[in-house]
Every structure is written in structure tokens, then in C-alpha cells.
C-alpha positions as CSV (number, residue, x, y, z in Angstrom):
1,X,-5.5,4.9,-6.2
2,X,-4.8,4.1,-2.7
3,X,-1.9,2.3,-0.8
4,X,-3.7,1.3,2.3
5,X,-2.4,1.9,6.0
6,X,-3.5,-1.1,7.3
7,X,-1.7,-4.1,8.3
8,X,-1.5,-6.1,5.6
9,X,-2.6,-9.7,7.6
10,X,-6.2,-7.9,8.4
11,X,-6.8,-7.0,4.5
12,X,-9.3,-9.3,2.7
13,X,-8.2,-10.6,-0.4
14,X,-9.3,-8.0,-2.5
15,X,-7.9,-5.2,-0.7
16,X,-4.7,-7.4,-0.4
17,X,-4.5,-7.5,-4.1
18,X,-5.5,-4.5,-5.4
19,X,-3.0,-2.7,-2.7
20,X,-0.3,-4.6,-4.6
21,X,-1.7,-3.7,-7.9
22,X,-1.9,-0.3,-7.1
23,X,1.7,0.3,-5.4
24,X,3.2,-1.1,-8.7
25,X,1.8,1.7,-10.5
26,X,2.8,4.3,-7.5
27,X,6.3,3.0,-7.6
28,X,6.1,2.9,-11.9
29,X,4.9,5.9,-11.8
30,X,7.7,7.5,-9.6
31,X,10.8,6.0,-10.6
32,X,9.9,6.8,-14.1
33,X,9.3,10.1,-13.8
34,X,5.6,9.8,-15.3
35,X,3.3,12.2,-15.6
36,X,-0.2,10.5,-15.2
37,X,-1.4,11.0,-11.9
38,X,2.0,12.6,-10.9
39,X,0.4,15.4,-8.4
40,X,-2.1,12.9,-7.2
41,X,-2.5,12.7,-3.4
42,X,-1.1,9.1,-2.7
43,X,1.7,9.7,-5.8
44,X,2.8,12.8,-3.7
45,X,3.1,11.2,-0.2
46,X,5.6,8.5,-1.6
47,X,7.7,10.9,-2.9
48,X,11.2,10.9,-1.3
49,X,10.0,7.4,0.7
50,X,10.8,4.9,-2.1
51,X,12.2,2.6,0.5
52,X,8.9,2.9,3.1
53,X,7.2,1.9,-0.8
54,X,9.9,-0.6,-1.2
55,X,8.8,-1.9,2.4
56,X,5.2,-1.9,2.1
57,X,5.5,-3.9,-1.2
58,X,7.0,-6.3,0.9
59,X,5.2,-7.0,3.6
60,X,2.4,-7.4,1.1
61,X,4.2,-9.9,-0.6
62,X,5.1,-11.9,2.9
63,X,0.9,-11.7,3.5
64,X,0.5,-12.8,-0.5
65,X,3.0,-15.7,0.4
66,X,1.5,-16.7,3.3
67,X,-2.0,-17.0,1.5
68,X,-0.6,-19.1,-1.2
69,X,-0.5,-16.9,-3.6
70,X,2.3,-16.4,-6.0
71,X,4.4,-13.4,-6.9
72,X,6.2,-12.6,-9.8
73,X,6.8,-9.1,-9.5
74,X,9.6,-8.0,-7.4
75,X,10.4,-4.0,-7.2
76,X,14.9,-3.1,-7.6
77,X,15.6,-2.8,-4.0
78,X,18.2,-0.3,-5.4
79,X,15.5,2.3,-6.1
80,X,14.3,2.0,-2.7
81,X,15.4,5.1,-1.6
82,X,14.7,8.2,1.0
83,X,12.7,7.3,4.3
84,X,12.0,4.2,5.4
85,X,8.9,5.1,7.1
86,X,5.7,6.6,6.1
87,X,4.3,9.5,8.2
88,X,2.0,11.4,5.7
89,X,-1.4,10.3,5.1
90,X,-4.3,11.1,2.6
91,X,-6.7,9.9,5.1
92,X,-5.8,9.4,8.8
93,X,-5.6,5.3,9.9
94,X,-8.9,5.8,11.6
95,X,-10.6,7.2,8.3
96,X,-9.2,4.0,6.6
97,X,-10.3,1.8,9.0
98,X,-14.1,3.5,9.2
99,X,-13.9,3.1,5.1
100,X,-13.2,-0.1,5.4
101,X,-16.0,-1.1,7.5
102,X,-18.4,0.7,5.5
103,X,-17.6,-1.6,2.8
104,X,-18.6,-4.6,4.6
105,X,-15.5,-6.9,2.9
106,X,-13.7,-9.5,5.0
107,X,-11.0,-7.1,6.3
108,X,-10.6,-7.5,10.1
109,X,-10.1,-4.4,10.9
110,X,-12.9,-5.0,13.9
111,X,-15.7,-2.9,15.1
112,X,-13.5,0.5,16.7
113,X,-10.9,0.1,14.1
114,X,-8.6,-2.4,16.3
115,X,-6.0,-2.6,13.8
């Protein structure tokens, strides 16, 4: 389970889409109250920061869009709640970006992590 760090315009489609995937179940997950994964790492660093959530989804969405893909599942902007800005990390941006190159996809996150 990871919600990226990333700009969402240099994530290659798969990373695009499973980020999406993956923040549904974060935010499910939270404003349910559900107890799978509940002290995970990236489920902990979203608590109290629904609407930085809220805002990521988003701009995820606007990339989706913008690829010509279609959405059909919005999140209730009235649970976006608490900080609108994350500032936790699992992994710092530079440890995402080193990940990602490892992994050889189509993410342009460049060769020193110019993100």
C-alpha cells in the first residue's frame, strides 16, 4: 500500500492508477473506521489529513483526465477534513524517486530524482 509523493504528471500509467486504487482504500479504510491495515504506515500518515487525501485524489483525477481516462469514483469532499497538506512520509521523496528508477517503468522522475 503506498500513496506516492510524486507529482502525479511524471507517474507512468501504472503508478498513476494503482496510486488511485490504492488511496480509495486509504480513504475507505479511514472514514470507516476499519480495522484492516488500520496501524499500517501509509494508513497512519493520513490520519487527521483527510483533506491533503481529499487533494491528492484530485490531482490524480485532473492527470487521469488529462490522459483520457475516465473517472467514476469521486471521494464526499465533506469528509475531507484536518490538514490540507501532507508533511509525514514513510519514505523520504528522494527514496521514492530512487524506487522508482529502480523499477525501470515510464515514470519521469529523471536520473537525480528531478521531480
Amino acid at each position: 500500500m503506498r500513496i506516492w509523493d510524486i507529482p502525479p504528471d511524471k507517474m507512468c500509467r501504472n503508478h498513476l492508477l494503482g496510486e488511485h486504487r490504492e488511496l480509495h482504500a486509504v480513504w475507505s479504510i479511514i472514514t470507516n473506521g476499519k480495522k484492516a491495515y488500520a496501524n499500517h504506515p501509509e494508513i497512519m500518515r493520513w490520519r487527521g489529513k483527510l483533506k491533503a487525501l481529499y487533494l491528492r485524489h484530485e490531482s490524480l483525477v485532473n492527470e487521469m483526465k488529462g490522459r483520457g481516462y475516465k473517472h467514476h469514483t469521486p471521494l464526499d469532499p465533506g469528509l475531507a477534513t484536518g490538514e490540507g497538506v501532507q508533511s509525514e512520509f514513510v519514505v523520504t521523496v528522494l527514496e521514492q524517486v530512487r524506487i522508482l528508477r529502480e523499477r525501470g517503468c515510464d515514470c519521469d522522475v529523471g536520473v537525480q530524482g528531478d521531480v
